[in-house]
N, C-alpha and C positions, 0 to 999 in steps of 0.2 A: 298623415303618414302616406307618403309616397314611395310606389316602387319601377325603379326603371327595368323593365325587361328585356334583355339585349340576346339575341341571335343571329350569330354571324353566318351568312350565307354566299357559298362558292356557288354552289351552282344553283337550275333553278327547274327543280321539279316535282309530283306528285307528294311524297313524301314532306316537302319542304312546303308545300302549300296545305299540306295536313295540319303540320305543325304548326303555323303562321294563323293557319282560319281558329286552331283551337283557341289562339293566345286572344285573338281578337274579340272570340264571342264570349271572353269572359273578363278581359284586363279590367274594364269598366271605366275611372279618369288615371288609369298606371300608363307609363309610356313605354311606347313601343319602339326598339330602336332595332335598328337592322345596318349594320355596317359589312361592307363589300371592298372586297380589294381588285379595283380596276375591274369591276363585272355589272353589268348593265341591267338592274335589276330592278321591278317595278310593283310597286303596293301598297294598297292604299292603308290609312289609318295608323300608318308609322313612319317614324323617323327615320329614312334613309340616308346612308352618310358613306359617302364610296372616298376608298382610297385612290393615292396615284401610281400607288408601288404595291407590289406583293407581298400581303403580309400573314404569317402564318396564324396557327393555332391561338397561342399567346397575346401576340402581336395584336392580331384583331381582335380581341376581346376588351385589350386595355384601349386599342382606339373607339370603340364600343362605349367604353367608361367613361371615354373625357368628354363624351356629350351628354352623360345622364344627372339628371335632375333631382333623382330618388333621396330619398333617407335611404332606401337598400337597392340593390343591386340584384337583381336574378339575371344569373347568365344559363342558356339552355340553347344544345347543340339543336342544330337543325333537324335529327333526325329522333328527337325528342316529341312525343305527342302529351300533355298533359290530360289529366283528370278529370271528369265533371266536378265546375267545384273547386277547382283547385286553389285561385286566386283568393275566394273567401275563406278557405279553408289558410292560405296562407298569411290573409289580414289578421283572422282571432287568432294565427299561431304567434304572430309578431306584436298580437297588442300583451299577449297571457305571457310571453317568455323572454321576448324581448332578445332573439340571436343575436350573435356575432358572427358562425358561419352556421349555417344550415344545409344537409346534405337530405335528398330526396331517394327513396327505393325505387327500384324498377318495378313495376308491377306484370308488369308480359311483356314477352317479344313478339313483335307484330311480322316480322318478316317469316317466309312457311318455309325458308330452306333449312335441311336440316343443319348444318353447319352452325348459321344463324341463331337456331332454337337452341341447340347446345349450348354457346355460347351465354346465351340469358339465361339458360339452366345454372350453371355455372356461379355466375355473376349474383344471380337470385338467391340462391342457396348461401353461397360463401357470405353475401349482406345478412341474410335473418339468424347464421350463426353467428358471427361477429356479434350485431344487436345484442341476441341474448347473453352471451359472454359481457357483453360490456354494463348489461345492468347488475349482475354481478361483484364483475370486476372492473372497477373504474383506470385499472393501470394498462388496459387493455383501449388501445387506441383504435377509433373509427377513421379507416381510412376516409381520402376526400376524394370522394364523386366529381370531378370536375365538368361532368355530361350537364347535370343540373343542380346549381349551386347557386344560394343565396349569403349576402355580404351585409352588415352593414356598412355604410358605405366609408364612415368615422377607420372602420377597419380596415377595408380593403385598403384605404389610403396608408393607412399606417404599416401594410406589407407590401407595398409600393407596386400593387399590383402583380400581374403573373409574369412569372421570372421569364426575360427573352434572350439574356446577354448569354449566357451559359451553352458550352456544346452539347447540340441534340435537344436546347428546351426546345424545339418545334415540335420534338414526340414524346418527350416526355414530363409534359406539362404538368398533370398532373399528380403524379408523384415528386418533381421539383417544387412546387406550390406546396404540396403537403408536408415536407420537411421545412418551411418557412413557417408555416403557419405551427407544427410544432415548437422546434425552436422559439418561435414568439409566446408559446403559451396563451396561446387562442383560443378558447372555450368553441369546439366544434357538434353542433347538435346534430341529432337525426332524426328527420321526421317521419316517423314510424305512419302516421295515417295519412299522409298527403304524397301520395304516387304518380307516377311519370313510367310511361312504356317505350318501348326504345324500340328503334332499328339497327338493326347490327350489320346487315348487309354483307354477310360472310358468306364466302361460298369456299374451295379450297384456300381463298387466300387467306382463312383463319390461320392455316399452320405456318406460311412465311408472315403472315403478320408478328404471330407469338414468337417467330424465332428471329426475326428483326427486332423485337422491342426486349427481348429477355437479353438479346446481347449486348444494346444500349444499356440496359437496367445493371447487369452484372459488372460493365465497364464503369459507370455512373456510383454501384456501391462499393467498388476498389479504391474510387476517388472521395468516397463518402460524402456525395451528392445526392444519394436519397438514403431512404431508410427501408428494415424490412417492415413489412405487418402482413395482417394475414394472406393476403394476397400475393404475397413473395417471401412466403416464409418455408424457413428449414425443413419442415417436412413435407411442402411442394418439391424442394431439391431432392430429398431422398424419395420420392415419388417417380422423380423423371428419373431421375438414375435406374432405379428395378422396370419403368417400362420400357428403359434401350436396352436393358438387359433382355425382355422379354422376347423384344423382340429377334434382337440376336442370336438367341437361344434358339427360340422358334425356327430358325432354318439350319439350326444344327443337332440341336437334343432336344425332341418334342416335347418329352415328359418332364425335360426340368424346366421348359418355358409354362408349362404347367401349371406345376407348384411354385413357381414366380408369380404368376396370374393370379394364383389364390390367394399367396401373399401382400400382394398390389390391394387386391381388392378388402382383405381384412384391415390392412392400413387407411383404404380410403371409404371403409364401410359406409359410411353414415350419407357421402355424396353419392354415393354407390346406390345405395339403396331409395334416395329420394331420386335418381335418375332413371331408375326400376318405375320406380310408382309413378309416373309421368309419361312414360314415351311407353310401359307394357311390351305391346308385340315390335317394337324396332329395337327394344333396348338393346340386342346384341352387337348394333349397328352404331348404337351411341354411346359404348361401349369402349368399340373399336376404335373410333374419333378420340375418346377419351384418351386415351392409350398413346398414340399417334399424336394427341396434343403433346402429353407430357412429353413423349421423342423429342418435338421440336422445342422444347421449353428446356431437357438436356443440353442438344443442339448449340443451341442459342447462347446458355450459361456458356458453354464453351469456347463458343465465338470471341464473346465478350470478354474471358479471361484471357486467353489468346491473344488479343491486340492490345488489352491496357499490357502485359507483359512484354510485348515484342515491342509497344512505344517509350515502354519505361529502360528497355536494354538499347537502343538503340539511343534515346535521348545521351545517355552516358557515355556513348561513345563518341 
């Protein structure tokens, strides 16, 4: 059993050579492939393989694939560090289970801005409630991780890889992928003990990021291009709605931006309260982020309803 390990790398710095020396001190005879679009990059003990054209997200990952040799496929963003362990911890998972797709937890966020940390709060949490839900209830679907993702590779072929023809798959890869791979009825696992830390590299551009891809996303589910799960589900919607409320409130009626705030919070107790018990003495501060997320996550929905409307009135005319 072989596994190709493919990381597609733009640029070329600290972080990326974090994640490159971990892969290496542990791949063992798995291969290492590193595909580049027109960028001059140099490393030993892996397969390098440069483009001649610019190619995105997608794009580069499938050129990635059509040099790998594996029975499986691990694809893992450059800004991914893995585990002590990891590789063998994912041989006995592939000899016991035998995937089709395998989705990897974050285990920490390695970058110290708070924005950053937030964000893998977030992302942390939302994964180990999902999990538990899903052992539960198996109609409850694991979203797909596309940061670090393993394929068999019989598979990957069989969903012809990740979707690039579509508008906007450059951003939103991963929730396009994830509706193919439902649709196909693809048996997707989570490996609860084999973790992956991430760099988020957020600093404010966390709230134009959220509000650029929530507009995508909202235009994308009018078209019914992706799907919700919990990560863009109906009570995130009503979520942002009470925090533009909040805030609006806040520079007009103190007291009832208030009682909106209590209510925000009783709705999102449960993130609420594991954001408490992590950050302590800043929590009011990542709090405030919180909040300020949802805005732009409103924001965004709105964007994105906005233009699939104004292209759909205009098309008819």
């Amino acid at each position: 059993m072989k596994i190709s390990i493919i990381v597609p790398c733009h640029v070329d710095n600290d972080v990326v050579r974090e994640c490159l020396g971990k892969i290496v001190k542990q791949k063992n005879d798995h291969e290492l492939i590193i595909p580049c679009d027109n960028f001059d990059f140099k490393y030993d003990n892996a397969k390098i393989i440069k483009s001649s054209k610019k190619l995105y997200a997608n794009g580069i990952r499938n050129f990635g694939a059509t040099h790998a040799s594996g029975d499986y496929i691990l694809f893992l963003d450059s800004d991914i560090i893995i585990e002590e362990n990891f590789i063998k911890k994912l041989e006995n998972y592939i000899i016991e289970f035998k995937p089709e797709i395998l989705n990897f937890p974050t285990r920490d966020e390695r970058s110290n801005n708070i924005f950053a940390k937030y964000k893998g709060y977030k992302e942390s949490f939302q994964t180990d409630l999902l999990v538990n839900k899903n052992k539960t209830n198996k109609n409850i679907k694991i979203p797909f991780y596309g940061y670090a993702a393993l394929f068999n590779k019989t598979i990957f072929q069989k969903l012809k890889g990740w979707p690039e023809m579509g508008e906007y798959s450059f951003i939103m890869e991963h929730e396009e992928f994830q509706k193919n791979i439902y649709a196909s009825n693809i048996k997707m696992d989570f490996a609860e003990n084999i973790k992956v830390d991430h760099y988020h590299h957020k600093n404010f551009s966390l709230f134009s990021n959220v509000f650029y891809r929530t507009g995508i996303w909202t235009t994308k589910k009018l078209r019914n291009e992706v799907e919700i799960d919990l990560f863009k589900s109906n009570k995130n919607a009503f979520l942002s709605f009470i925090s533009i409320l909040i805030t609006i409130l806040f520079l007009i009626n103190y007291n009832w931006s208030i009682y909106l705030l209590i209510f925000f919070i009783v709705l999102d107790f449960d993130f609420i309260k594991n954001l408490f018990i992590k950050t302590k003495i800043s929590f009011l501060l990542y709090l405030i982020i919180h909040i300020i997320y949802f805005n732009f996550i409103f924001l965004g929905a709105i964007k994105g309803f906005t233009e699939y409307y104004y292209k759909k009135i205009t098309k008819k005319k």
